[in-house]
N, C-alpha and C positions, 0 to 999 in steps of 0.2 A: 292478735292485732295485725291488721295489714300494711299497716306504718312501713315493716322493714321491708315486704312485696315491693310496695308502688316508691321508697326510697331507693331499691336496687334497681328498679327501671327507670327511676330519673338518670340514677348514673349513666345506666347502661344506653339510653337514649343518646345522654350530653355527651358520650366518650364519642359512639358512632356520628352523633353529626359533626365532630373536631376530626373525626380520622376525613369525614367527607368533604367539609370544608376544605379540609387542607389539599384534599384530590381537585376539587373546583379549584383552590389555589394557582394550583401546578398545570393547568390546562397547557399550558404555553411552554412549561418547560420539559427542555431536550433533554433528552433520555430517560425520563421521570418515572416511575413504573407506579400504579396507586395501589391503594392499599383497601384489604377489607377488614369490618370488625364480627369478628366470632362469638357467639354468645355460649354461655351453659349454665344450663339451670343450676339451683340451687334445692339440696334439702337437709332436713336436721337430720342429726344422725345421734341414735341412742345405745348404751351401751347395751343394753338389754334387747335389742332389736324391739321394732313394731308392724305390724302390720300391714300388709303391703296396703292394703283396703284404704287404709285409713290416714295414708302419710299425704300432707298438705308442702307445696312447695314452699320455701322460706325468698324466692325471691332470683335474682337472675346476676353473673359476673360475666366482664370481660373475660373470656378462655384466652383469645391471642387478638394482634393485630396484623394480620397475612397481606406481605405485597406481593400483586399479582403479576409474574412478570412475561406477558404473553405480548407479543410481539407489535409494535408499536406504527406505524405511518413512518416511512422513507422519506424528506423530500427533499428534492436537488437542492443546491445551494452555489455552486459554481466554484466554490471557493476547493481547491484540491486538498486541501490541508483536514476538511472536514470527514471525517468518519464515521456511518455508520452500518450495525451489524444485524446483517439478515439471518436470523436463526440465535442460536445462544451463546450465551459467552459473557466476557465482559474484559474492558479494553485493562491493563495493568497500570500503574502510575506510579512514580514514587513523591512525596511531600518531603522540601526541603532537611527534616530530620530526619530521613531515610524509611521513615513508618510506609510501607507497601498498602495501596487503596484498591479500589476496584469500580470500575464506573459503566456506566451506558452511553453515558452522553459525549459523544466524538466530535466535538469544537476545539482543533487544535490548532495550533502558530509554531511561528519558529522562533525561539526568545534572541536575544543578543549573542548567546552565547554559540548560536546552532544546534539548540536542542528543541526537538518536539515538546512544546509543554499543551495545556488546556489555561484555562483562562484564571485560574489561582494559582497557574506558577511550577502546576506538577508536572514532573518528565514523564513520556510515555516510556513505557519500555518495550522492549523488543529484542531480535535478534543479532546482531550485529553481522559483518560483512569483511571478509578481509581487504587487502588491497588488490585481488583480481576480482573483486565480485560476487564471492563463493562465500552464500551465509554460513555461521559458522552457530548450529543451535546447540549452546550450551545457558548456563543461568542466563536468562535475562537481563540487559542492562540499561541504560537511559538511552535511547536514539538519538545519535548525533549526526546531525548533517554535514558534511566536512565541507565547507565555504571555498576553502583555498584552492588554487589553479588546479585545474587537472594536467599529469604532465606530459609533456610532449612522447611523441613515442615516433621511433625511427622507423622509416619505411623497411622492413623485411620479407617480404613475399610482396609483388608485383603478380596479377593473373590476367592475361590478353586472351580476348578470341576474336580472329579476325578470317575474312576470307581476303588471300592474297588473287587476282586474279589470273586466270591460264592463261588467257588467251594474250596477255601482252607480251610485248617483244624482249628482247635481252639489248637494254642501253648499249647505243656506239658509242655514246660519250664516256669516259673511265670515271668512277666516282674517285673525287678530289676529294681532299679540307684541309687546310693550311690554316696556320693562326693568322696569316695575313688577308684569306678568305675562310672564315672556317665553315660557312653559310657551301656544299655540294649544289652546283647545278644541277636545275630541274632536271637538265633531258637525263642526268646521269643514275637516274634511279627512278624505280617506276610507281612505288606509293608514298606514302609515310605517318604516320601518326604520332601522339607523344600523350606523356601520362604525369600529372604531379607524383613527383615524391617527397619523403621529410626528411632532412638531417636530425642528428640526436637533441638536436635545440629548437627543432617543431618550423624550422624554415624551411616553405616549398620552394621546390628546383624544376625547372622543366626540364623531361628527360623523354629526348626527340629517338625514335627510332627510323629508319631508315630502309626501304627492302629493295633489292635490285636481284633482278631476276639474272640467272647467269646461264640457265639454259635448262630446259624439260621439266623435271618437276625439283629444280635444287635452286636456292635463292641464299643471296647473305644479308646479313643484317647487320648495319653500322650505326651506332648510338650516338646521342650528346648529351650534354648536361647545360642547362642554360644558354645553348649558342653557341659552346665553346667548340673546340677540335673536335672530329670525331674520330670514335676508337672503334675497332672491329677487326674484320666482318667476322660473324658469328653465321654460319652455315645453318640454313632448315631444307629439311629433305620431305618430300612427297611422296607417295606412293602412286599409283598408276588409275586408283579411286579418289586422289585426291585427298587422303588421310595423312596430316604428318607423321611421320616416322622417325622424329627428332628426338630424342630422348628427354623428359623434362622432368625436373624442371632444371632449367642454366643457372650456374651459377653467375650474378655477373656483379660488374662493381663500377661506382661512380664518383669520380673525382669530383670535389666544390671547390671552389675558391676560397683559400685561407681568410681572409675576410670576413667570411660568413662565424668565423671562430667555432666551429662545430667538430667532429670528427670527420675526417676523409680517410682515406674513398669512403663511399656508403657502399654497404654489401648486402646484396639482398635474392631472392631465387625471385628470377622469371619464369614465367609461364606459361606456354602458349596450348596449352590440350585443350584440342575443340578446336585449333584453329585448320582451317582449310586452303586448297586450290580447286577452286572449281570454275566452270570457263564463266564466269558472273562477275560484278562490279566490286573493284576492293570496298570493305565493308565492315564493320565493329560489332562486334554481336556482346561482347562483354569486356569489363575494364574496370578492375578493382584493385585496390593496395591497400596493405593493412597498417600503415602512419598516422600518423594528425600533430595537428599542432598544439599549445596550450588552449584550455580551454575554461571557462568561468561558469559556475552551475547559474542555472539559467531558470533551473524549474525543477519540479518536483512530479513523478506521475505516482501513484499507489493500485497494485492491483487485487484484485480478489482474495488471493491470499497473503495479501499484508506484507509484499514485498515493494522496497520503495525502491524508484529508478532514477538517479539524476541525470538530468538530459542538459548539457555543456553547450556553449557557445558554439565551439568548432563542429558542431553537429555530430559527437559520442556522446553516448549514453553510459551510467554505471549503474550496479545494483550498491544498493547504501546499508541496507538494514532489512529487516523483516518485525513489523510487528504481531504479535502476541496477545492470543488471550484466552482467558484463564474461565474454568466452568468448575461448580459445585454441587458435591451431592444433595444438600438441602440449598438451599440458595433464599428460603423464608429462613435462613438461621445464621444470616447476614446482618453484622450490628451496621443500622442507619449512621453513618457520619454530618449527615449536611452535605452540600454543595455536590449533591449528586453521587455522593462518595459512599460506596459500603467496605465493612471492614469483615476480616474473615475472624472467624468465633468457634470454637468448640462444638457448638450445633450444626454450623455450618461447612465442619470436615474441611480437609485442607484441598485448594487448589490445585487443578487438574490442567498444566500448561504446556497449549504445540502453537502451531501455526493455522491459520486462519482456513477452515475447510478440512482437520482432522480430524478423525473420532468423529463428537457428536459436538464440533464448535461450528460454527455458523462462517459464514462467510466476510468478507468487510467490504462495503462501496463507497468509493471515495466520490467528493464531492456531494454530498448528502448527509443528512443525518436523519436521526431515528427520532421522530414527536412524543412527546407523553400518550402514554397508551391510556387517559382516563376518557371513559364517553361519556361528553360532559351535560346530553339527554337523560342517561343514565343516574346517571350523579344525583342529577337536579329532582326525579321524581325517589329516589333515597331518602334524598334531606327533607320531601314533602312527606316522607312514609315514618321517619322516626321525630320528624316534629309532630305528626299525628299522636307518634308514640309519648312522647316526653307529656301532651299533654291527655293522655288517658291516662298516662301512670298519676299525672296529678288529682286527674279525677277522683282515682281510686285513693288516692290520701286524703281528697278533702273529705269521701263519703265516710271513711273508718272516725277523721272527728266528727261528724255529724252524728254518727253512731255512740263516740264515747261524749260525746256533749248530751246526748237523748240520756246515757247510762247515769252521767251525773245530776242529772236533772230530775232523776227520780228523787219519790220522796214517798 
């Protein structure tokens, strides 16, 4: 009888068009990967063996249901927070109870607490970051965004380049500064420039330098801090090319005013290598210091390989974290969770975790995420090809009663 044939290709029909539906379902959802249904025949099996000639298939089963997970549509989203992954992998998470997930889909926020979560609440993990910046890759943990100020940092290396000019004169006027003028007349010096610096509590001080030429290629140099007195002179020397020949870097130091409640003096190495005399206009070629003040994160950047960078008010940046993710030797032997979420299983071999761009892990682009990879053209002439099917298998059930209604019919 062909009752159990065209019975096992109902099933087998109605299982494949639920696996497909459920692909046309997901059209829309991020990071979705679809699924196909595997068939394998069926036959009786004796213990006495029979005849290869003569064995009739008994009908057709589900063998598996394989999702396929080939690489999905990127598309921008603007949002930085968003993640998705070119090539393979999959992002790590943890669920309130500590149960470790694994996902595609990179729609992440920053919850209250300043943790990366996705939109059910799960922490992403990742690498964490000490306090200079320097990932530190050991177990994986929840990425946290630390909110609170960044702190101020005192100015310690000052680096000047400048061209002092040859060709001007050596001041008649003597350079002065008294508290009761502390402001040196013009004529008494022949450039000057100045550069912010920090105290250890993130306040800028103007710190004015001073150059007076004192004859052929030798010049001093007298400081201030804020307007105040100035202290010196600090001697630079030339060479006959115009090269200085000062030793650097100076050690030098800067008194604040008690008021400021900070540390005084501030100490810090100047630097002038690169700077010149050449018979040209005085001139600033470079002028860096390594201080700042407090600062408030501001933003978040994510780069290629899963390194996050908080970028501060006072215009510093830090490294925060590095996220992570994890690849499997089978990856069809991943238990389905829901919400996007697979869990790692005994067929699925255990997790293989670095940073984003090692081995055979994929990359991560922030601001984008990755579309459901089902084509839903595809899809659509499937479900017209096993509805075909569902209904020849009924065919062939109605024919076998037609055949056993004809057999009882006899007489």
């Amino acid at each position: 009888m062909a009752f159990q044939q065209g019975l096992s290709g109902l099933n087998g029909a109605s299982k494949a068009i639920d696996v497909i539906s459920n692909n046309v379902a997901n059209t829309s959802t991020i990071g979705f990967k679809s699924a196909q249904t595997k068939f394998n025949d069926v036959y009786a099996a004796a213990l006495n063996g029979s005849a290869a000639g003569v064995q009739v298939g008994i009908g057709v089963n589900v063998g598996a249901v394989a999702q396929l997970f080939n690489q999905g549509n990127i598309t921008p989203t603007g949002n930085p927070l968003d993640l998705a992954i070119n090539g393979n992998g999959f992002f790590r998470v943890q669920q309130p109870g500590g149960t470790i997930s694994y996902t595609r889909n990179g729609q992440f926020e920053i919850d209250k607490n300043g943790y990366i979560v996705n939109s059910a609440g799960y922490r992403l993990q990742g690498y964490p970051a000490n306090s200079l910046g320097v990932i530190l890759p050991a177990t994986p943990t929840d990425i946290f965004l630390n909110t609170a100020d960044l702190q101020p940092k005192q100015t310690e290396s000052v680096k000047m380049g400048i061209n002092l000019d040859s060709r001007q004169a050596v001041p008649t006027v003597p350079f002065t500064s008294t508290a009761a003028a502390p402001l040196p007349d013009p004529l008494s010096y022949n450039s000057s420039t100045s550069v912010s610096i920090f105290d250890s509590l993130g306040n800028s001080h103007i710190y004015t330098m001073y150059f007076v030429k004192t004859g052929g290629g030798n010049w001093d140099m007298h400081t201030s801090v804020d307007g105040a007195v100035t202290t010196g002179p600090t001697p630079l020397a030339f060479d006959s090319s115009g090269k200085l020949t000062t030793v650097m870097p100076i050690a030098m130091t800067a008194t604040i005013a008690a008021s400021f409640g900070a540390i005084s003096p501030i100490s810090f190495d100047l630097d002038f290598t690169g700077t010149t005399q050449y018979g040209s206009a005085f001139g600033i070629n470079r002028q860096v210091q390594d201080g700042y003040a407090s600062g408030r994160l501001s933003g978040v950047t994510i780069a290629q390989d899963g390194t996050l960078q908080g970028r501060y008010s006072n215009g510093q940046s830090k490294i925060l974290g590095q996220t992570v993710l994890a690849s499997f030797a089978n990856p069809n032997g991943l238990l389905s969770l829901g919400q996007n979420l697979w869990g790692e299983s005994p067929e699925s071999g255990q997790p293989l975790v670095g940073s984003p761009g090692s081995g055979s892990l994929g990359l991560v682009q922030a601001g984008s995420v990755e579309e459901s990879n089902v084509d839903l053209t595809a899809a659509l002439v499937d479900l017209i090809t096993q509805q075909r099917s569902y209904q020849a298998n009924s065919q062939s059930i109605k024919t076998q009663d037609q055949i056993l209604q004809t057999l009882v019919n006899l007489r």
